[in-house]
C-alpha positions in Angstrom: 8.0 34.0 2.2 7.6 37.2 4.1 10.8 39.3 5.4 10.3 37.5 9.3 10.3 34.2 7.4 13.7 34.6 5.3 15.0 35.5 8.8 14.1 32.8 10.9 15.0 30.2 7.9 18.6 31.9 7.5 19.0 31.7 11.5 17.4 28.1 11.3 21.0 27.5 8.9 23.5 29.7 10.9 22.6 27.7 14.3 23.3 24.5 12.6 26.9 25.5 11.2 27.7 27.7 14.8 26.6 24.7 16.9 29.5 23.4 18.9 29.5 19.3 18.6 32.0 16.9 17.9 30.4 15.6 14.6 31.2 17.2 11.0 29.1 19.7 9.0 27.1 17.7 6.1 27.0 19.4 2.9 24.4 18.1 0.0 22.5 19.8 -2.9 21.8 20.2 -6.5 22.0 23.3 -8.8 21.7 23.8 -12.3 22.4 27.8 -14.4 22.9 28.9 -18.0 22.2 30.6 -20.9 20.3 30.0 -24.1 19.4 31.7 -27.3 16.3 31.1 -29.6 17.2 31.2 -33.4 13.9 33.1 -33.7 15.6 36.0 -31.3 15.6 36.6 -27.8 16.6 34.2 -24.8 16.0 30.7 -25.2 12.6 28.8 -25.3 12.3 25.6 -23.0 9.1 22.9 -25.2 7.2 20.9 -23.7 3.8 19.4 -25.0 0.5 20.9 -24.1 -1.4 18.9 -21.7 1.8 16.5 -21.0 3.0 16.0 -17.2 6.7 16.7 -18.1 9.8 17.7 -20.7 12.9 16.1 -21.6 15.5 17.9 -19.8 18.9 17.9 -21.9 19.0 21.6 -23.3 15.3 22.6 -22.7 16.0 24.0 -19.0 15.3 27.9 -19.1 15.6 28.2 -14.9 18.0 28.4 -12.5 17.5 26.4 -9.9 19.8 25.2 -6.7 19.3 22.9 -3.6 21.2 23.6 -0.4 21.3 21.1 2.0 23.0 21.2 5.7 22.6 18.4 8.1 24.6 17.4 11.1 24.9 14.2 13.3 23.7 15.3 16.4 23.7 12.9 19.0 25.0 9.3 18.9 25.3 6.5 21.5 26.4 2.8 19.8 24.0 2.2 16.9 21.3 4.9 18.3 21.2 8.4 17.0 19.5 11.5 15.9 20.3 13.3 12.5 19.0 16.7 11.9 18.3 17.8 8.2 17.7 21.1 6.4 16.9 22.2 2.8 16.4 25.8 1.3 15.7 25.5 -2.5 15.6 28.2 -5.5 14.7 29.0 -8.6 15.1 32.5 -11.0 14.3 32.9 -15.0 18.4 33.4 -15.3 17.6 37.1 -16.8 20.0 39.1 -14.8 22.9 39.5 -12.5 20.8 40.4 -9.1 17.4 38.7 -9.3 15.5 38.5 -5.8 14.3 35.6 -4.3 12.7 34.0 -1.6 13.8 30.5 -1.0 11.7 27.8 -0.3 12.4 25.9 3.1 12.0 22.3 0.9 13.1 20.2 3.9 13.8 20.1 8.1 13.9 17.4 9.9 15.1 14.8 12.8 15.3 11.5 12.0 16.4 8.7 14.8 17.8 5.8 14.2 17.6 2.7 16.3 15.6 4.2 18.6 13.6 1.2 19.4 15.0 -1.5 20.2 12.6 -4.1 19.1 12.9 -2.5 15.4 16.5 -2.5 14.6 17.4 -0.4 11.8 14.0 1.6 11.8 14.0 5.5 11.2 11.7 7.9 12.9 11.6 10.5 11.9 9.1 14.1 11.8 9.5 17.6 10.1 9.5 18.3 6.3 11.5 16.4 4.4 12.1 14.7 0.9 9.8 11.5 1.4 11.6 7.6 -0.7 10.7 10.3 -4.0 10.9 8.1 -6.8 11.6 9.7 -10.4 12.7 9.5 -14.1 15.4 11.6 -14.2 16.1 12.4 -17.8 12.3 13.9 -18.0 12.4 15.4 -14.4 8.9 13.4 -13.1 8.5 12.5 -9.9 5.7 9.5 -9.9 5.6 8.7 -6.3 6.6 11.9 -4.2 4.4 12.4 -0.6 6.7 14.9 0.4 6.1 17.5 3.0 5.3 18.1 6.5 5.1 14.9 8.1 6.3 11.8 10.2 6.9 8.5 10.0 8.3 4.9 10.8 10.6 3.6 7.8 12.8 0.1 7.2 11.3 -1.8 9.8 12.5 -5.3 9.2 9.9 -8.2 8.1 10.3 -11.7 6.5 9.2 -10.2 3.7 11.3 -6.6 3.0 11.3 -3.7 4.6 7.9 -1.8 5.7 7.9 1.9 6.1 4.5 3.9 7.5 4.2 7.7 7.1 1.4 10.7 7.6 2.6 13.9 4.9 0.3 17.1 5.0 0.2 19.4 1.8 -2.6 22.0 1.0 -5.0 23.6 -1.9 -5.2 27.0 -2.3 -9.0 28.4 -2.3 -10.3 25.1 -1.5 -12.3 25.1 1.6 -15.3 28.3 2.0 -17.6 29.4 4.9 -19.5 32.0 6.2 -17.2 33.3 9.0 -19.0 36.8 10.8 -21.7 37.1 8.6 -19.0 37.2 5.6 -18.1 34.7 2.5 -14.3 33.9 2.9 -12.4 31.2 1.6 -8.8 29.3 2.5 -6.5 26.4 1.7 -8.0 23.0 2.4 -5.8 20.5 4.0 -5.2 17.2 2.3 -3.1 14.6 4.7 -1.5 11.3 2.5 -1.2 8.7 4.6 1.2 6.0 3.1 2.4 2.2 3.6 5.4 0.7 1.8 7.0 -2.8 1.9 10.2 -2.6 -0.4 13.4 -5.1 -0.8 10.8 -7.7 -1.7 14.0 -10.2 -3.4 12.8 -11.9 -6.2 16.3 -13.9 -6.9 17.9 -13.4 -10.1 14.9 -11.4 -11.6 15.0 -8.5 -9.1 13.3 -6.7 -6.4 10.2 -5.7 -5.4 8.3 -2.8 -4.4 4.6 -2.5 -2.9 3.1 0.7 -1.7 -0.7 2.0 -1.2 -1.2 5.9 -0.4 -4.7 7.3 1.1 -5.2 11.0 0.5 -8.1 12.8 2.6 -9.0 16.8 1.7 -10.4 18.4 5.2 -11.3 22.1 5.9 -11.4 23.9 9.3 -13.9 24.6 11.7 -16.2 26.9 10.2 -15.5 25.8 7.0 -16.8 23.4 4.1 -15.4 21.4 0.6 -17.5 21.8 -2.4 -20.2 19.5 -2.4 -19.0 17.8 -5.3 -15.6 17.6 -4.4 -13.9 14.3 -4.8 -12.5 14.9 -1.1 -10.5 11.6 -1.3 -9.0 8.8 -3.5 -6.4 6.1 -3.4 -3.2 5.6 -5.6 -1.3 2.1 -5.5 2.1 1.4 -7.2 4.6 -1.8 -7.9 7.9 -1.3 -8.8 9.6 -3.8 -10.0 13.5 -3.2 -10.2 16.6 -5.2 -12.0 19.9 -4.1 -11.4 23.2 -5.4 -13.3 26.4 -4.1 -12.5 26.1 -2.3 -15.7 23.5 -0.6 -14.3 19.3 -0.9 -13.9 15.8 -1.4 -15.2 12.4 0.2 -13.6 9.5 -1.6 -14.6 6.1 0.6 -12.5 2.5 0.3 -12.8 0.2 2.6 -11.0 -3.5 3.1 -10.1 -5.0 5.8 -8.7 -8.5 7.2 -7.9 -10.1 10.6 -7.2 -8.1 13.2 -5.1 -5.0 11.3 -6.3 -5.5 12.0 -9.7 -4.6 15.6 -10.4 -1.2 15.6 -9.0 -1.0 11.9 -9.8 2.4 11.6 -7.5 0.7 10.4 -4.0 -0.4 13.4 -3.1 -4.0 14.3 -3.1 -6.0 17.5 -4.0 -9.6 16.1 -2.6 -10.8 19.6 -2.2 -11.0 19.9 -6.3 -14.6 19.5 -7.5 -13.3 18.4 -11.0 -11.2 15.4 -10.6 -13.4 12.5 -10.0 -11.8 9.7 -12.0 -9.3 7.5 -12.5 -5.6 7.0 -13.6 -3.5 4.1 -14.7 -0.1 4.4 -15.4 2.9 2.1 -16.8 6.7 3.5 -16.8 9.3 1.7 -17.7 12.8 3.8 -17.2 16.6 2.6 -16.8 20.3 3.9 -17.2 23.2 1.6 -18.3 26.6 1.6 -18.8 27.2 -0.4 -22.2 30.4 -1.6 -23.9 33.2 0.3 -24.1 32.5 3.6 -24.1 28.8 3.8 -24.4 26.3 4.7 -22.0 22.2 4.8 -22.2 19.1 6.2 -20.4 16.0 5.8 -21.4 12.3 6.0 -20.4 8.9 5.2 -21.6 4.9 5.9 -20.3 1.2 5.6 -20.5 -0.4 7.5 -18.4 -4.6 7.7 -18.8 -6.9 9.6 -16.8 -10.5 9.4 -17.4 -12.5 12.2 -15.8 -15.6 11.8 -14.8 -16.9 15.0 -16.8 -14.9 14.4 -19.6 -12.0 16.3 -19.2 -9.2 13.3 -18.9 -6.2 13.1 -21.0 -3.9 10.0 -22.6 -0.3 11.1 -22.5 2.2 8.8 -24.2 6.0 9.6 -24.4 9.0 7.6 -24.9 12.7 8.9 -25.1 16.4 8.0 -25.1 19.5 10.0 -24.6 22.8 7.9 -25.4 26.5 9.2 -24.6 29.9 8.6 -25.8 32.7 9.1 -23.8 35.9 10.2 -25.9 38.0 10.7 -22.9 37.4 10.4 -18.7 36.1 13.9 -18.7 34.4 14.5 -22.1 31.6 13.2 -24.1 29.0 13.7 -26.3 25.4 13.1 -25.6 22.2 13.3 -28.1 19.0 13.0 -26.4 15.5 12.2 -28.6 11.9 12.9 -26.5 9.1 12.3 -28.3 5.3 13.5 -26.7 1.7 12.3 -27.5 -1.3 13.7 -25.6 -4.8 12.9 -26.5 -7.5 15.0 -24.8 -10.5 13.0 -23.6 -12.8 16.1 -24.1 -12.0 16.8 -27.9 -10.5 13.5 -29.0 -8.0 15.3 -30.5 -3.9 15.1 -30.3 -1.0 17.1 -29.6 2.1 15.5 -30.6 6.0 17.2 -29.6 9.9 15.8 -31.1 12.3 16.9 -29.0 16.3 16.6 -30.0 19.5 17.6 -28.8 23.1 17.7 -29.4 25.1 18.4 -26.4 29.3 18.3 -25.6 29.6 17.8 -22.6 32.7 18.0 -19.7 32.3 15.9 -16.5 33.9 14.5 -13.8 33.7 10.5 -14.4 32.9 8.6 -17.0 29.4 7.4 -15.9 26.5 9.1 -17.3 24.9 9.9 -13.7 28.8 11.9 -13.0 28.3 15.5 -12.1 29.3 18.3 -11.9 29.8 18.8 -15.7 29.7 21.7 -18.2 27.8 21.0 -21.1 27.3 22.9 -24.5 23.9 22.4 -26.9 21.8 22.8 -29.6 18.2 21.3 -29.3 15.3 21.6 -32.1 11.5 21.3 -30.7 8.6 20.5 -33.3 5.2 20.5 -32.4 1.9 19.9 -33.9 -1.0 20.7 -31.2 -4.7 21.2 -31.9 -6.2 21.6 -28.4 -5.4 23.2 -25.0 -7.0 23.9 -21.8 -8.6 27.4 -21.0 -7.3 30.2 -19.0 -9.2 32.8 -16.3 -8.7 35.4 -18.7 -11.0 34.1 -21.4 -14.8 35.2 -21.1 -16.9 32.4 -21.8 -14.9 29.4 -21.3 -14.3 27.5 -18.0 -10.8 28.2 -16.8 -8.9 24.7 -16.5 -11.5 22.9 -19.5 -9.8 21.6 -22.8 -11.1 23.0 -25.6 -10.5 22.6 -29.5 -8.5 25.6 -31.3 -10.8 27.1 -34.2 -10.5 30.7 -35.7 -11.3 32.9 -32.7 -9.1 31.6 -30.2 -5.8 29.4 -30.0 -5.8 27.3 -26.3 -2.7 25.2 -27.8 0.8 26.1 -28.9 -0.5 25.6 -32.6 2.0 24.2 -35.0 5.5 25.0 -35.1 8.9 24.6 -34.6 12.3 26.5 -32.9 15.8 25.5 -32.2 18.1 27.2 -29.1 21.7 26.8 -28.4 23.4 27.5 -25.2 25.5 26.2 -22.5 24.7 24.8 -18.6 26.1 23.6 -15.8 24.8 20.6 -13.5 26.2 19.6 -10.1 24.7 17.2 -7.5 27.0 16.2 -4.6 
């Protein structure tokens, strides 16, 4: 973000606190800091497995990061109103005292409620903003996140749930080219998601439903062109089944997905890409519960397959669990077990990751979802991986391709293993 942008975001925040209104300051976020140490020496090393989409979080988190959110009522007449939203997020290695940044303006937005008054209880809404992101916390993966610059209808009321319609814009860099004055230039391509939901689908005692279809199309400006063999759109669907107790809840999610939506693989397409024609399917199956007495559970398990058309697919399996005990109504201890399979589609070959840690932790509730908390760790990574994709900086090889380690060069992590203690400290709110 340039100098002029950090200026206008900062002023974007400072108008929203100084404005005089009758309605109350909202203030949301997330943030997460520490510091680790590597028994090999030096700061601590996050693992996660070549070729995999994600890492289990619980003492393998070597960033900080925070999420600052101000939002404000703005107007409101009876059941009508208009909500204005804002989020600046960042992130530093956690190396120093004074480490530069520039934040990233994540979300801001105006959404209106009851604005129509044949759709009671609809949003609209238009700006960036955090889109119904659905995730498995306990890995950090978002599955079905449209995100971005966009607008939309949401919760308009049916017979059979609620349906939600939205347009989200997000870009690739280098991915549209043209001749423009007699000189080769390239820019970012567009690709616009275009997205339908129908949620709160009751299914009685076993649950709810959720249905939802996402379009992605890649476009490039006037003067401009995609690659001829770019994939330039695809399709992803999703159904999410979901049980809740009062204990707490199961996640049952399948997903398919064509094309553009398969290198992101979230609902957001990259159709400018000349090397993701293909497919995906996808299970998940992810919960959280509150067991007897002084036990508490999440957990999460996937398939995900892509199968490129040249090849250069992957099958990534992982499953993980991360129980707590709570001793007293601010301490616990938690122990977290991750374990990673990725099979490369190219080489046939597998790289495989075990993940554990130990953590004491201090929070405020007993729940295992109650931040903020202080927690202390110890986590041991092992990993066996025997192929890996190829970088711009090796002559020969085609940057982005997975190719099998031999004698010359290592693409993979190789085999190995490290543990890292350290402490962190999680808030949401």
């Amino acid at each position: 973000m340039t100098t002029q942008g950090r200026v206008a975001a900062t002023l974007t925040l400072l108008a929203v606190v100084s404005a005089p209104s009758a309605y109350a300051l909202d203030f949301h976020g997330y943030a997460r800091s520490g510091i680790g140490w590597s028994t090999r020496g030096g700061e601590q090393q996050c693992s996660a497995v070549t070729g995999g989409g994600s890492k289990y979080r619980l003492g393998n988190e070597c960033e900080t990061y925070a999420e600052l959110k101000l939002g404000q009522q703005v107007w409101q007449q009876g059941a009508s109103g208009f909500y204005f939203d804002t989020n600046l997020a960042y992130a530093v290695s956690q190396q120093a005292d004074f480490e530069a940044v520039s934040p990233a303006l994540r979300e801001v937005n105006i959404q209106g409620d009851n604005l129509i008054a044949a759709l009671p209880g609809a949003k609209l809404w238009a700006g960036k903003r955090f889109y119904q992101r659905h995730d498995v916390h306990m890995i950090d993966f978002y599955y079905w996140d449209i995100s971005g610059p966009g607008a939309g209808l949401e919760n308009i009321t049916t017979d059979w749930g609620k349906v939600s319609l939205a347009a989200t814009r997000n870009s690739e860099a280098g991915g549209a080219q043209g001749y423009i004055d007699n000189e080769h230039k390239v820019k970012e391509a567009i690709t616009d998601t275009f997205d339908l939901r129908l949620a709160g689908i009751t299914l009685g005692k076993a649950g709810t439903l959720e249905l939802g279809v996402d379009y992605g199309r890649a476009s490039a400006s006037d003067g401009y062109h995609l690659s001829p063999t770019a994939s330039k759109q695809g399709w992803m669907a999703t159904v999410e089944h979901t049980l809740e107790t009062g204990e707490g809840y199961n996640k049952l999610v399948l997903q398919y997905a064509t094309d553009a939506m398969t290198s992101l693989r979230n609902g957001r397409g990259e159709g400018a890409s000349a090397e993701n024609n293909g497919r995906m399917v996808r299970i998940i199956d992810h919960g959280a519960y509150d067991l007897q007495g002084a036990w508490r559970m999440m957990y999460v398990a996937m398939l995900q397959d892509v199968r490129r058309d040249n090849g250069n697919g992957s099958r990534w399996f992982t499953a993980g669990i991360r129980p707590m005990y709570q001793w007293t109504p601010v301490m616990s201890t938690l122990f977290e077990a991750g374990y990673d399979q990725v099979k490369s589609q190219r080489t046939g070959q597998q790289n495989h990751q075990v993940k554990l840690t130990l953590a004491q932790q201090w929070q405020a509730g007993s729940s295992i979802w109650s931040r903020p908390a202080l927690r202390f760790y110890a986590t041991y990574a092992n990993w066996r991986e025997k192929w890996g994709y190829a970088s711009t900086t090796l002559p020969g090889f085609v940057s982005g391709l997975a190719y099998s380690d031999n004698d010359a060069h290592k693409f993979s992590r190789g085999s190995n293993d490290e543990i890292s203690v350290g402490a962190q400290m999680e808030i949401w709110w």
